[in-house]
N, C-alpha and C positions, 0 to 999 in steps of 0.2 A: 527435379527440374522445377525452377519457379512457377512457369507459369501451369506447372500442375499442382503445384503443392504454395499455394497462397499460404498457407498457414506459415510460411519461411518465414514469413514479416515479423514474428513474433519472436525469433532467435533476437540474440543482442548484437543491437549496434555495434562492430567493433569492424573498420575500413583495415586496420593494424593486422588482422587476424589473419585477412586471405590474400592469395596473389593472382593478379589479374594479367591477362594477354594484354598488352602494349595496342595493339591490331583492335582489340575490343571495345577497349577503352578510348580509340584514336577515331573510330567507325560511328560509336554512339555519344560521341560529344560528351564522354562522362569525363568531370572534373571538378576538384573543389571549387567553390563559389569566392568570389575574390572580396571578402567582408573583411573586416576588421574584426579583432578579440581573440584570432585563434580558437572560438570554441564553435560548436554544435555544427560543424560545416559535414562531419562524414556521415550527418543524418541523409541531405541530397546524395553526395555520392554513392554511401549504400543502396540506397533506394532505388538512383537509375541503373545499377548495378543487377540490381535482384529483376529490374522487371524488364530489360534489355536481353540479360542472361540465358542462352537457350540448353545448359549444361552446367554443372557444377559438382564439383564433389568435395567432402569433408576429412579430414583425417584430425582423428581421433588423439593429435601428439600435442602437444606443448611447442613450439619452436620459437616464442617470444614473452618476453616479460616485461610486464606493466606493472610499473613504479605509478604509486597513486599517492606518495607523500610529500608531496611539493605543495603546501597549503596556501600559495600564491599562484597555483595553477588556475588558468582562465576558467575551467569545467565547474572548480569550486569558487565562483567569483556569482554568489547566488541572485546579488541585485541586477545583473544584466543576464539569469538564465535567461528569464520570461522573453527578452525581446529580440533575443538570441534566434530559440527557439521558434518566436512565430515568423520575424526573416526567413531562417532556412526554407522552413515550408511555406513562406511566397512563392519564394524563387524557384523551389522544387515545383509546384504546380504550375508557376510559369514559364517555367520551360518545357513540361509536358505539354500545354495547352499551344505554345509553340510550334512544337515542332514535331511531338506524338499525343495529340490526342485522344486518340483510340487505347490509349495506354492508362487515361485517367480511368478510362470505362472498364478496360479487363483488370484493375487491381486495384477497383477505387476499396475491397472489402479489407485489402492488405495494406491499402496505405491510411483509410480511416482509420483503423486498428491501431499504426503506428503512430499516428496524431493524436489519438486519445491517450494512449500510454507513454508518449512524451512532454504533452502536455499535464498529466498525473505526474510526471515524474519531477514537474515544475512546480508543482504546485507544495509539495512537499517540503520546496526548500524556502518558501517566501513566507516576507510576516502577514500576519492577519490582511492588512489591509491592502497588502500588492496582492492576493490570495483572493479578495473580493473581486479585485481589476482584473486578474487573470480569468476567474471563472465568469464574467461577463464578457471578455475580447473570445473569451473559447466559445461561448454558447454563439456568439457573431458568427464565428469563421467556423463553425460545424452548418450553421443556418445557411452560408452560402455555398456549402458544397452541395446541402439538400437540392438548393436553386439549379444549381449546375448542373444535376444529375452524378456527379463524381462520390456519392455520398452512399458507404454502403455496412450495414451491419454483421453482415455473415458471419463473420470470423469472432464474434464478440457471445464470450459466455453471460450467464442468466443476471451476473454481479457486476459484470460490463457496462451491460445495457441499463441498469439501474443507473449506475452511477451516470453514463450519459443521460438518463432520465432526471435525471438534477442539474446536467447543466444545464442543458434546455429551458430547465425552470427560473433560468438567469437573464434567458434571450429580453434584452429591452427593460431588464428593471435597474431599480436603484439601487445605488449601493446600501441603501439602509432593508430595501427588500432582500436583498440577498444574505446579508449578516445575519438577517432572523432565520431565512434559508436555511443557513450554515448552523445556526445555534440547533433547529431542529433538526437535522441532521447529525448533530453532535447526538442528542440525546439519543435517535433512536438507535446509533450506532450502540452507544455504550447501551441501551438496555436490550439489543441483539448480542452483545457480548454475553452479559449478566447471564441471559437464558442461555446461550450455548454452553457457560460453565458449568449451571446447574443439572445439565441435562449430559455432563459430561462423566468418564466412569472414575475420575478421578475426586472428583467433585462428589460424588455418591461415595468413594471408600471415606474422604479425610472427611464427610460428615458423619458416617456412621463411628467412622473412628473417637472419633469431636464427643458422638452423644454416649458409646462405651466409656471413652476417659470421664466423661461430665457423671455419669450415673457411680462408675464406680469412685470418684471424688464425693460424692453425695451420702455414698455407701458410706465411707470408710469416714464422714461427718456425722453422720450420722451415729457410725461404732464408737467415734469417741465421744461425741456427747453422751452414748452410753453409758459407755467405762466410765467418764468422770461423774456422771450421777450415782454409777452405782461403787463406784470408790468414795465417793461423798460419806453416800449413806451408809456406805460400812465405816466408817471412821466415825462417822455419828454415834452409831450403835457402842462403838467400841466406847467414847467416850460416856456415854450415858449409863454402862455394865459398869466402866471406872469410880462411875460417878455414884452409884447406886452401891458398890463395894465396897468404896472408903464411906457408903453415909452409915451401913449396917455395923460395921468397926465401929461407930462411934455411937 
């Protein structure tokens, strides 16, 4: 049941996947949002779905298929995620603040969670520079859920909270403060990789592998600068006995 297991919030969005009571859905005013685009709307519906819900169950079957290759689909229409996205979750919160606010307070841990990881999931798809703008509108609209009290970390593991720990460091700057952000960011990402490789058991065999192949390559340069010195100097010798042979003949 949701509202014991907060951690629901973290399955995938997908409004497609389950079937709801008519009766439920007619009681708690749940319904897509009447926007324009066709996209990002079954973020609200799931959401008042999951925290209205006082029962649910899962089966484990397949009984529908989602076709994802329609490249003119809205979902993949990446220059209006962003604003997509932070729409739904107005209207989502305001219609909580409406009409169940005590609802923002018992799953503010489960819908933070989901704002964070929808908003990551937006962030993925923009260029650089909408990628600035987004993580400045996000550091905004996390600052005002703190204000509200709606604002809650629980559900957020140790790399979560990091990363929100950078958006944060967005709230109220420039966009040329944030790109520097962003650039160190970059680095220390890639040099957190670097060390996980090297510390990694794969990364320990292909090196020792590396310094076996390299040492016996070195070997076997080594044997033939051998051989060829000491094939030299036997063909020297040999010439020199020739040489010394024909001069005693004469």
């Amino acid at each position: 049941m949701p509202h014991k297991r907060h951690d629901i919030f973290k399955a995938v969005i997908a409004t497609w996947s389950g079937i709801y009571r008519r009766e439920f859905l007619l009681k708690n005013n749940i319904r897509y949002n009447e926007t324009p685009g066709g996209a990002f709307q079954d973020i609200g519906f799931w959401c008042k779905a999951l925290c209205f819900a006082q029962r649910m169950a899962a089966v484990h079957r397949p009984f529908y298929m989602w076709r994802q290759d329609n490249p003119a689909s809205s979902v993949k229409q990446s220059d209006k995620a962003a604003e997509r996205t932070y729409r739904e979750f107005d209207l989502l919160f305001d219609f909580f603040r409406a009409s169940a606010p005590d609802v923002l307070k018992e799953y503010a841990d489960g819908l933070t969670w989901r704002r964070l990881a929808s908003y990551f999931w937006v962030s993925e798809r923009l260029t650089w520079e909408d990628t600035t703008k987004h993580f400045a509108r996000a550091a905004n609209d996390f600052q005002k859920l703190r204000q509200s009290g709606e604002y809650s970390e629980a559900l957020f593991s140790e790399a979560e909270k990091a990363a929100m720990s950078r958006i944060d460091m967005c709230y109220e700057e420039t966009n040329e403060k944030i790109n520097l952000l962003r650039l160190q960011w970059d680095i220390e990402d890639k040099k957190r990789e670097i060390d996980a490789l090297k510390s990694s058991r794969e990364y320990r065999v292909g090196r020792a592998f590396y310094a076996a192949s390299n040492a016996a390559g070195k070997m076997l340069a080594v044997t033939r600068e051998k051989g060829i010195r000491s094939l030299t100097y036997s063909l020297l010798n040999k010439l020199n006995r020739e040489g010394n042979k024909h001069g005693s003949n004469h």
